[in-house]
N, C-alpha and C positions, 0 to 999 in steps of 0.2 A: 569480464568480456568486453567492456567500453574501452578499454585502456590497450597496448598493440596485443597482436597477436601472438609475438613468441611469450610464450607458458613460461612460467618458472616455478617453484617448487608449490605443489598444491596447498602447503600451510601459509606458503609466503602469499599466493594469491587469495586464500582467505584473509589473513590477514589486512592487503589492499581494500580488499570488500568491505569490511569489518569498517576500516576507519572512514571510509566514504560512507557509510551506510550511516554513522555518529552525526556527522558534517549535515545530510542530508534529512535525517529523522529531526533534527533537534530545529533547523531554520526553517521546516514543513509547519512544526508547530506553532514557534513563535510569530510566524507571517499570516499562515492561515486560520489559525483556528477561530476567529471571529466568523467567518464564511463559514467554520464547519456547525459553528452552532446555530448560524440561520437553517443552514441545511438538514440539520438533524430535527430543527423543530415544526421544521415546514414537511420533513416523513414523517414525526411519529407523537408531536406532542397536541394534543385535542385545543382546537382553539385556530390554530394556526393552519392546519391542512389546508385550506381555499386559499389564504394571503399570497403577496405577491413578497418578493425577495424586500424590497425596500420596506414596505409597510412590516414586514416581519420584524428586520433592523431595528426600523424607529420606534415599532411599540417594545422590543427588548431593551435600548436604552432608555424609555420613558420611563418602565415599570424598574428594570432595576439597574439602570445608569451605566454606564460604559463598561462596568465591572462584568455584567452579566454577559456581554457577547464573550468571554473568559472562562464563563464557567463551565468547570471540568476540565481545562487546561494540566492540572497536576496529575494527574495520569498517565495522557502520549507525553508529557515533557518529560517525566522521568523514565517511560518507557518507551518511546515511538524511535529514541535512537537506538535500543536495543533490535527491538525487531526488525527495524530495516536495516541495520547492519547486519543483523544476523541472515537475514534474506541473502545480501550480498555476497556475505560471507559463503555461506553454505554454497550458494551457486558458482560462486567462485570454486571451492576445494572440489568440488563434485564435477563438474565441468575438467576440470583442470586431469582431477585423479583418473579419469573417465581416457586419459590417453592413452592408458596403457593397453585398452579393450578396443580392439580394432573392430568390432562390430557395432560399437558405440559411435564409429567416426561417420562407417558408412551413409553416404546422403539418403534419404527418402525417396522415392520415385514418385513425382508429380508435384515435390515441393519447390523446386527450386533451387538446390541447396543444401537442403535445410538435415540437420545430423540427428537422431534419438538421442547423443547425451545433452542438446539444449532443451527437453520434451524433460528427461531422466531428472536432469540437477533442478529446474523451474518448478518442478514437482513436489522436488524437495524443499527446494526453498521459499514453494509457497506454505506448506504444511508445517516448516519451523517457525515462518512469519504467526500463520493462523494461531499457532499453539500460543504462543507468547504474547499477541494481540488481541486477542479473543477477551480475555478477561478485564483488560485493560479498557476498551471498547464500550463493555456493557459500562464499567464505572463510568468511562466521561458520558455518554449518552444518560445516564440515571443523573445526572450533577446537572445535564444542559437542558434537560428537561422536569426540572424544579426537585428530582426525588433524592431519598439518601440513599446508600450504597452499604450493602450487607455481602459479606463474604459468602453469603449461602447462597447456590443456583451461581460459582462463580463463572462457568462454562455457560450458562445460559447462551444460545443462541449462536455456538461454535459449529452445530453442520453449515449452517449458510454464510457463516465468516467464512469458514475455509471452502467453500465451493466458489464464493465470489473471489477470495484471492487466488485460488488455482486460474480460474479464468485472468483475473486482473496481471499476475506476476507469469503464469502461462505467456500471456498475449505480449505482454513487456519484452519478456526475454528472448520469443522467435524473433519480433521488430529487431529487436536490435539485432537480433545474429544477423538479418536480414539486412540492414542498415552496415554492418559490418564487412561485411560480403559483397555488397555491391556496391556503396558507396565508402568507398577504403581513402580517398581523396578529400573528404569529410570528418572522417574519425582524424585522418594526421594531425590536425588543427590543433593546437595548442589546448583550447577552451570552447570557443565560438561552435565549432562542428558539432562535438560529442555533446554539450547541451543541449544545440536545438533536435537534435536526432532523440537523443533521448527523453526531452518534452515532448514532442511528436506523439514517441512512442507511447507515453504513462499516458498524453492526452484520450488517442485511442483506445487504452485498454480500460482506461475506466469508462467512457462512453459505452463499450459493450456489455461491460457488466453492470451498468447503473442500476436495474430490476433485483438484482440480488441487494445493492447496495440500500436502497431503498428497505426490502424483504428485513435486512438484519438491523435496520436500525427502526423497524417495527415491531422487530421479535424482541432486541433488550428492550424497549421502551413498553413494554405493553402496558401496564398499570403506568404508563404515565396516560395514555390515551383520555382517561379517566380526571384528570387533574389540569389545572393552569399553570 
């Protein structure tokens, strides 16, 4: 739905989804993921809760050297471009298939806009994200937070994974339909437009659901609570 708006065949636009979502999952991880493990130690690992973002940093490289803002990295790297392709993907085909249902198109009264199949496919593709990141999740948070990782309890903590990404991937995909709709002089853009619309948009969406975000990386970390 970032890309123009004539549709082309529903596999074909999964498809587009699919290799955006590779592109995007795999350079999330390699950039961020030192930020993700201050973050997760600063929700859920005992020690750290009061600390400030920098002191967090420097006592993680003191104690285990530049390596440790990394750990749990092999996890999302080998899966974080699955499920966010698959996110795209799914919202893509679903969206797309969703043409042929003309009461799917109809706009909402008092949205704006705004149609039930971007509410229908966000739905979905947040629930394919949750499934396939859920477990993935609990592993890196158990790695960045000193513990090992056992196949058992691998779901641990999937009601509020997928509650936080319906919100998160919910809230993404109205913005953008939204950003698409009215500002169509911005998507044309080469590059430039449809980036910063769509930073905008993840920026807000996860701002909203930070409280869940927080909730699930205290629910897998629990027995780290307990440990340094």
């Amino acid at each position: 739905m970032t890309h123009n708006e004539d549709r082309q065949h529903w596999l074909k636009e999964g498809a587009i989804g699919l290799t955006v979502g590779v592109l995007y999952g795999t350079t999330n991880v390699m950039v961020g993921h030192p930020l993700d493990t201050i973050k997760t130690k600063m929700q859920a690992q005992k020690g750290f809760e009061n600390t400030s973002m920098v002191r967090t940093c420097l006592t993680t490289v003191r104690t285990q050297g530049v390596i440790g803002l990394y750990r749990g990295c092999v996890p999302p790297l080998m899966g974080s471009g699955i499920y966010r392709s698959s996110q795209f993907a799914a919202f893509e085909a679903v969206y797309t298939y969703c043409d042929r249902y003309p009461s799917l198109k109809k706009e909402i009264p008092g949205t704006f806009g705004l149609q039930p199949r971007v509410l229908f496919a966000g739905a979905l593709a947040a629930t394919t994200r949750a499934i396939i990141e859920s477990p993935l999740e609990l592993a890196k948070i158990r790695r960045q937070t000193g513990q090992t990782y056992q196949l058992k309890g691998v779901y641990k903590g999937f009601t509020v994974t997928w509650i936080r990404t319906l919100g998160l991937m919910g809230t993404y995909f109205i913005l953008i339909d939204s950003f698409r709709r009215n500002l169509p002089h911005l998507f044309s853009s080469p590059i430039l437009g449809p980036f910063l619309l769509s930073g905008t948009a993840a920026t807000l969406a996860w701002w909203l659901i930070w409280p869940f975000e927080t909730m699930k990386s205290q629910v897998q970390a629990t027995s780290a609570r307990t440990c340094h």
